[in-house]
N, C-alpha and C positions, 0 to 999 in steps of 0.2 A: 127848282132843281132838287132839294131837300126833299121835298114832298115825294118827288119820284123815286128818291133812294129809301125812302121811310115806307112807303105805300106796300112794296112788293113781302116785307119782315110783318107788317102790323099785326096780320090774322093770327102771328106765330110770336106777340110778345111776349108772352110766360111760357118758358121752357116745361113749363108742368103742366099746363092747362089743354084739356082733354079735345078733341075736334067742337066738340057742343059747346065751349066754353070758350072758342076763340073769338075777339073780340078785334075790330077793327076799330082805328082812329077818329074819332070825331074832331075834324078840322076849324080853325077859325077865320080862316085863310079870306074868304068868299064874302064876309059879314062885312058893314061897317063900323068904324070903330071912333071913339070921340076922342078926343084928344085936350088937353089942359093944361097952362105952365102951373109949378111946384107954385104956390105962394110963399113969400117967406116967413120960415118958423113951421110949415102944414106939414104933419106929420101922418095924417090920418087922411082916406079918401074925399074930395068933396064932394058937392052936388051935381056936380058938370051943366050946371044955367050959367053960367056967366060967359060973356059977350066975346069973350078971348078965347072960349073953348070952338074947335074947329071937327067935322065928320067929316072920316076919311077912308079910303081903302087901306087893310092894313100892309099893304105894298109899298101905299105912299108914307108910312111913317116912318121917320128918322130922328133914333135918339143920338147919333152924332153931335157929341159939342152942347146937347140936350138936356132939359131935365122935367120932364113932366107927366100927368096923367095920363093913363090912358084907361079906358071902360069898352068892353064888347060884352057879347052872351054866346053862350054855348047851352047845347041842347043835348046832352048823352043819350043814347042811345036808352031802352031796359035793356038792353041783354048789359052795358056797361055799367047801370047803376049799381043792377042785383046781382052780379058776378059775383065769384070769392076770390078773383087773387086783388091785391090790393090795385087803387088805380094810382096814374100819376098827372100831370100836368104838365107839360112837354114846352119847353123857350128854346128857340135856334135865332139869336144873329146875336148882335155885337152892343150889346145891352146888360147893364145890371140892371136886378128888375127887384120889386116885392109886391108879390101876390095875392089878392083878394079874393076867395070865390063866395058870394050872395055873405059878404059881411065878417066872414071869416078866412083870419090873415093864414098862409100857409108860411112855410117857410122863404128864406130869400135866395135868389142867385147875384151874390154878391153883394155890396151894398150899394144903391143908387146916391147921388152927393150931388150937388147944388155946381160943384166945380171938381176938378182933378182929384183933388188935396184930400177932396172928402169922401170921394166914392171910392169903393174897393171894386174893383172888376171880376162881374162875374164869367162862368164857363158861356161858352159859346154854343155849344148844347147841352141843356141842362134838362132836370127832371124834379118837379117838385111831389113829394106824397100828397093828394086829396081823400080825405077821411070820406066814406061814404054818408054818413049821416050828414053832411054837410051839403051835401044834392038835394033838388025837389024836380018832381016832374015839368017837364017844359025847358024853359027857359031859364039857363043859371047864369045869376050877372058874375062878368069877371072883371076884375079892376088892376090895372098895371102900375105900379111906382116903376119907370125907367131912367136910366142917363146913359151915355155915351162917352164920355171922356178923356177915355184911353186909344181911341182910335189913333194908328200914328196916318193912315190915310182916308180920305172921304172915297165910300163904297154910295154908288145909286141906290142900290137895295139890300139894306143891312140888316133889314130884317126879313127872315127866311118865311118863319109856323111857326104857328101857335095851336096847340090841342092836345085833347086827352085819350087816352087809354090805357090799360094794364101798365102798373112800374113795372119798366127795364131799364136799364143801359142805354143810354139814347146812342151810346158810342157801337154799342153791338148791334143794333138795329142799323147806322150808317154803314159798319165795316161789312154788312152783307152787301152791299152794291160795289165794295171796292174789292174782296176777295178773291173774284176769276184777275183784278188784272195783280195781285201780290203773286200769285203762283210765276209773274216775270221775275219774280226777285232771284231766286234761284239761278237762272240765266244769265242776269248780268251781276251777280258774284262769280259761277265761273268764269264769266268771259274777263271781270278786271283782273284775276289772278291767272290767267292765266294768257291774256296779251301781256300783262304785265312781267310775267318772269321772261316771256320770250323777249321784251322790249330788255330790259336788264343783260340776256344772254347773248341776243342776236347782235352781228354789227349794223344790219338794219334796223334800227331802235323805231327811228320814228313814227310809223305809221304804225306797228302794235303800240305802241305808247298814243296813241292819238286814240286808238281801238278802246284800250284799258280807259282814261279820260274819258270819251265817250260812255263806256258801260259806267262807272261811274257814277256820270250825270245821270243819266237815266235811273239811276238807282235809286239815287237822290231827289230825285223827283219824283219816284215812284209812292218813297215815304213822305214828301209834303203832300201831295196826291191823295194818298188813303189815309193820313195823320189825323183827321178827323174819327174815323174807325175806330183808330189802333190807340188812343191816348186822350186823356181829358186835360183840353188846355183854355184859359182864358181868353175870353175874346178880344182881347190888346194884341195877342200871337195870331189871330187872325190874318191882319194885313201882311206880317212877315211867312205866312204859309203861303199868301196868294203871290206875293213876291218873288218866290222860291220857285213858286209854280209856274211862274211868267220867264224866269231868269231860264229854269232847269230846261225850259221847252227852245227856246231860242238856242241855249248854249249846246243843245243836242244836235242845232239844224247843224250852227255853225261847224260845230266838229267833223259832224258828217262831210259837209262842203270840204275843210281840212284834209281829211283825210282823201278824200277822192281827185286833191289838188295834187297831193304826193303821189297816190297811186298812176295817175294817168298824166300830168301834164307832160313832165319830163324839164317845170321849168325848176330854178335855183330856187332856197328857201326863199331867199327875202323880194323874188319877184310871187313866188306862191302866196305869202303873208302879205304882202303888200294889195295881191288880190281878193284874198281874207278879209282885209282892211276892208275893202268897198263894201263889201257884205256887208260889214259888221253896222257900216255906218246906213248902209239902206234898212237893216233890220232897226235900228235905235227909231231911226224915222218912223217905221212903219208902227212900231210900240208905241210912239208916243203918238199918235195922231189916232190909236185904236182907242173906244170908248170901252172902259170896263176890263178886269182881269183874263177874262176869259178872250175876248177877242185880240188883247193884246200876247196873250201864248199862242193861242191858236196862227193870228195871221205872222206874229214874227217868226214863228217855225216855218208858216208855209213860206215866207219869204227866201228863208235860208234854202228851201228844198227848190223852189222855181232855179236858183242859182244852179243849185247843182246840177235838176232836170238840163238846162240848159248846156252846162259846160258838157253832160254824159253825150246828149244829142249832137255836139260839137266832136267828142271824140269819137263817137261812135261813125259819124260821115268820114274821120279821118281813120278809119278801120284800125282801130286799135285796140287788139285782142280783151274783150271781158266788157267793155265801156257799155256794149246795148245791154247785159245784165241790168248794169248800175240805171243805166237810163229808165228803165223797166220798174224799178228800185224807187229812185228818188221820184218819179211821174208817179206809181201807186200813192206815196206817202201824201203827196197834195191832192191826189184823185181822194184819197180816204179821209181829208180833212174835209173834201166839200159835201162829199156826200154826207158824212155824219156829222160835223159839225160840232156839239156841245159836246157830246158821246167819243170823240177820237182823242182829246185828252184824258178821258177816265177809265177809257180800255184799249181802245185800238191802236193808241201811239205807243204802247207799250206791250202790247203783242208787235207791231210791226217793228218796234225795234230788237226785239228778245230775238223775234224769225231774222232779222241782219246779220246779231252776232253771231248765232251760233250756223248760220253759214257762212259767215266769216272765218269762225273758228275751226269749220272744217278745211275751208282753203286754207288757210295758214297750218292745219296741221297736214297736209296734203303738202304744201310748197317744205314745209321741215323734213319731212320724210326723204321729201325730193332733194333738201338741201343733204339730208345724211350718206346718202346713199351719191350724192356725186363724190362728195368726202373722200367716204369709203373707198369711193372706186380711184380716187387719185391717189390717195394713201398705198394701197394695192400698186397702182403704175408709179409709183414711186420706193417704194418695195422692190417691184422687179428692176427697175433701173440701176437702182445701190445692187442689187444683187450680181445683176450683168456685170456692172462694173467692178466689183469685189473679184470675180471669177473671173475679167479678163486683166486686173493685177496681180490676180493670183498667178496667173500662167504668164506673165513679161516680167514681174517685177516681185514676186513670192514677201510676204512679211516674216517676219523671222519674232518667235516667243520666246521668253526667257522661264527659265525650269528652272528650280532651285532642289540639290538633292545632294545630302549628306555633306554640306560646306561645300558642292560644286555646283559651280552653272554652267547649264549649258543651254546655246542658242538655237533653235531647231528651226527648219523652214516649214513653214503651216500647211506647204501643198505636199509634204512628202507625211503630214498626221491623218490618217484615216477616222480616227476617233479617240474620244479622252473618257476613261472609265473610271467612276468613283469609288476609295476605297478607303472608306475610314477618311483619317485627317492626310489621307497620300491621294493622287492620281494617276492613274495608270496609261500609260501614254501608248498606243498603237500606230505603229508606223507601220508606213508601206507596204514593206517589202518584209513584213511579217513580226518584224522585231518589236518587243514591248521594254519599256522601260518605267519605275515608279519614282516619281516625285512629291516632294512636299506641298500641299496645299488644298483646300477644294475645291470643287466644280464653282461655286459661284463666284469666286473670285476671280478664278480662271477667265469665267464664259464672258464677262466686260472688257477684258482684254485680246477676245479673238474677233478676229475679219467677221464681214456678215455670211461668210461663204459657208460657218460654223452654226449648228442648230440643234438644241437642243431639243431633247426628244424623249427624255426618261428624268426622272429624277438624278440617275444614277451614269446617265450617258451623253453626251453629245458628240455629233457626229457631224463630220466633214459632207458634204453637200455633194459635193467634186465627185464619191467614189459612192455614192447610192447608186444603184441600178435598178432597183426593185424594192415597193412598200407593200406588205399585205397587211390582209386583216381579217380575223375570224368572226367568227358571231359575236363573242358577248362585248365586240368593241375593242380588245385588245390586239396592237397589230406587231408587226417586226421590219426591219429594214434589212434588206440584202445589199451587203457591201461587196464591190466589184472584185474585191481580194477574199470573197466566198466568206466574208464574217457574216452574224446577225446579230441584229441590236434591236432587244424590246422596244416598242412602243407604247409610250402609257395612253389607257383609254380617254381622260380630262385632255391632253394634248394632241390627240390625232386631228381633230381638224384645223389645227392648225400647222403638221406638219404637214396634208395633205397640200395646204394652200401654198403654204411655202416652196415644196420642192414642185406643185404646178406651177408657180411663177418662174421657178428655175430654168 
């Protein structure tokens, strides 16, 4: 797999080097290769004749638990001998190793040790400098010191490639096969921030909080996934990235299943979870009886998705609005694991999940809008209701305000007040029947103390409801109220739409 993420960057390992000058990989992959335990106290290559040394595929080596020679040859290219950028020496799998090429030691990747205690663990992709003079035409022997040690799991095949070409980054030469599927990441940060404040705001928490969860995981998976790429790490973190890898792909199916249990069954949480449960323990099965990391992400995802395929097919017979979407949905997800297979973990499971949320996210911001706007509209019929009711108190049963002016009070009834006008620290009180009188206090103290039949409508005015008969409004937004006892009362322009609404609810 290495091989096919390295193959497609090779021609392009020196960012400087001219089209004439691009140089492609010379593999080791294909050769046989001998193999020899450490002697003890042998610090130096042997002769590889002795009766213990074994030829093999380098597929079939494994320095797990290990610690021995190994000797192949490699054949450079000329255009790689007599190139000018420098070359390198390239180790991918779960190996400390030190380097021979025809007699001379290179540098090491990590140190190789007899046991645990003594080896130091090297990178998992590494890159060693090969001095050109150190090449000869043909055939160049190359000699391996490896060990394994630190493995906290046995992998079949732990070790990846071996070869040379131009020094790079061996991490930048991988993150180009992981790159198209990072541009998901983007995707599932919006989606966990923002299922996530809806789960926090809504009283429906649970299914955006399963949404956020989900995006999450996927995230998280996204970077064990292309971690190789993006970071140089020892090959002991190896098994805990394929772990992550196997954990994040499962826990994506399950969530999914989760959430689509809430969205459609209609049954109680702990009969939902309880049928979660079965899942969970058919996926554990189906993981542990999988050979290898990859089969075991792969098949415990598809596991989780046949469930869901199933339940959507299930709702969808019982026509329940949205379910053949979903069905459509969770059936792509295991159609796309069979047909690509090794490839639907390293791209497609994360395009297919990136294209879920963010039409997820457009339903749920489609159902909020929906949820705003019914709000609004009962807020509104509820408005007119108090309103009704204020105005049919006002005419059985009038509320009565208390005025405070010059050491006297006096109690007025609110249906004989037309309007209350600000005047300074006084306000000016218009009645009925044409008469004004001025009191102490202002508007905003006033206006918490009157029925709702009262609305303000100027800075400077608020007016009785009961006696508008007429609102206009000029161009630049500025309007006036015609009172039935022939007053007018400014309208500020920041307020007219909402006195427009008010006295239409009236």
């Amino acid at each position: 797999m290495l091989r096919l993420l390295l193959l497609p960057l090779a021609l392009l390992a020196s960012p400087l080097a001219g089209p004439a000058q691009a140089q492609s990989f010379q593999w080791i992959d294909d050769r046989p290769v001998t193999v020899c335990p450490v002697a003890a106290g042998e610090t130096q290559p042997p002769d590889f004749t002795g009766a213990e040394c074994q030829e093999m595929p380098l597929g079939q080596v494994d320095p797990q638990g290990e610690h021995f020679w190994m000797r192949t040859s490699i054949t450079p290219s000329e255009a790689l001998r007599q190139g000018l950028s420098p070359l390198g020496f390239y180790i991918s799998g779960k190996a400390s190793s030190r380097v021979w090429i025809n007699g001379h030691e290179l540098e090491s990747n990590g140190t190789p040790g007899v046991d645990r205690d003594r080896e130091v663990a090297g990178l998992m992709d590494a890159v060693l400098y090969v001095p050109r003079e150190i090449l000869v035409t043909g055939e160049n022997t190359v000699v391996l010191e490896m060990s394994g040690h630190h493995s906290l799991i046995h992998l079949h095949a732990p070790m990846h490639t071996l070869g040379m070409a131009q020094y790079t980054n061996p991490t930048l030469l991988i993150l180009g096969a992981y790159w198209p599927s990072l541009i998901t990441f983007g995707v599932f940060i919006l989606a966990l921030v923002f299922f996530g404040v809806v789960a926090l705001r809504e009283e429906k928490w649970e299914g955006p909080f399963l949404l956020a969860l989900l995006a999450a995981v996927a995230g998280c998976q996204l970077f064990a996934e292309s971690a190789r790429g993006l970071i140089y790490y020892a090959y002991s973190l190896h098994d805990y990235r394929l772990i992550g890898i196997a954990t994040g792909a499962v826990l994506a199916g399950l969530l999914l299943v989760a959430w689509l249990l809430q969205r459609f069954s209609g049954l109680s949480a702990a009969q939902r979870y309880l049928r979660l449960g079965g899942v969970v323990l058919a996926c554990l099965v189906i993981v542990q009886l999988s050979p290898g990391f990859d089969a075991k992400a792969g098949y415990g995802f598809m596991t989780a998705a046949l469930f869901a395929t199933a339940w959507c097919g299930l709702w969808s017979w019982q026509k329940k609005p949205g379910a053949l979407t979903y069905l459509a949905i969770s059936g792509g997800f295991s159609l796309l694991l069979l047909l690509f297979q090794g490839e639907f973990l390293d791209f497609y499971f994360f395009y297919a999940f990136a294209g879920l949320l963010l039409f997820l996210i457009q339903q749920q911001a489609a159902e909020l809008v929906r949820t705003r706007r019914e709000k609004r509209a009962e807020a509104v019929r509820a408005d007119k209701l108090e309103l009704a009711l204020a105005q049919a108190r006002q005419r059985t049963a009038p509320e009565q305000i208390q005025l405070v002016s010059s050491g006297r009070v006096d109690y007025l009834a609110t249906d004989t007040i037309t309007q209350f006008k600000g005047a300074g620290d006084y306000v000016e009180v218009h009645l009925e029947g044409g008469k004004t009188a001025l009191y102490n206090g202002g508007l905003s103290a006033l206006e918490s103390d009157l029925p709702p039949t009262f609305l303000r409508v100027h800075r400077s005015h608020i007016v009785n409801t009961a006696f508008v008969s007429a609102l206009e409004r000029d161009a630049s937004g500025i309007g006036r109220l015609l009172l039935s006892n022939g007053q007018e009362v400014p309208v500020s322009r920041r307020i007219m739409p909402k006195v427009r609404s008010a006295l239409a609810e009236g």
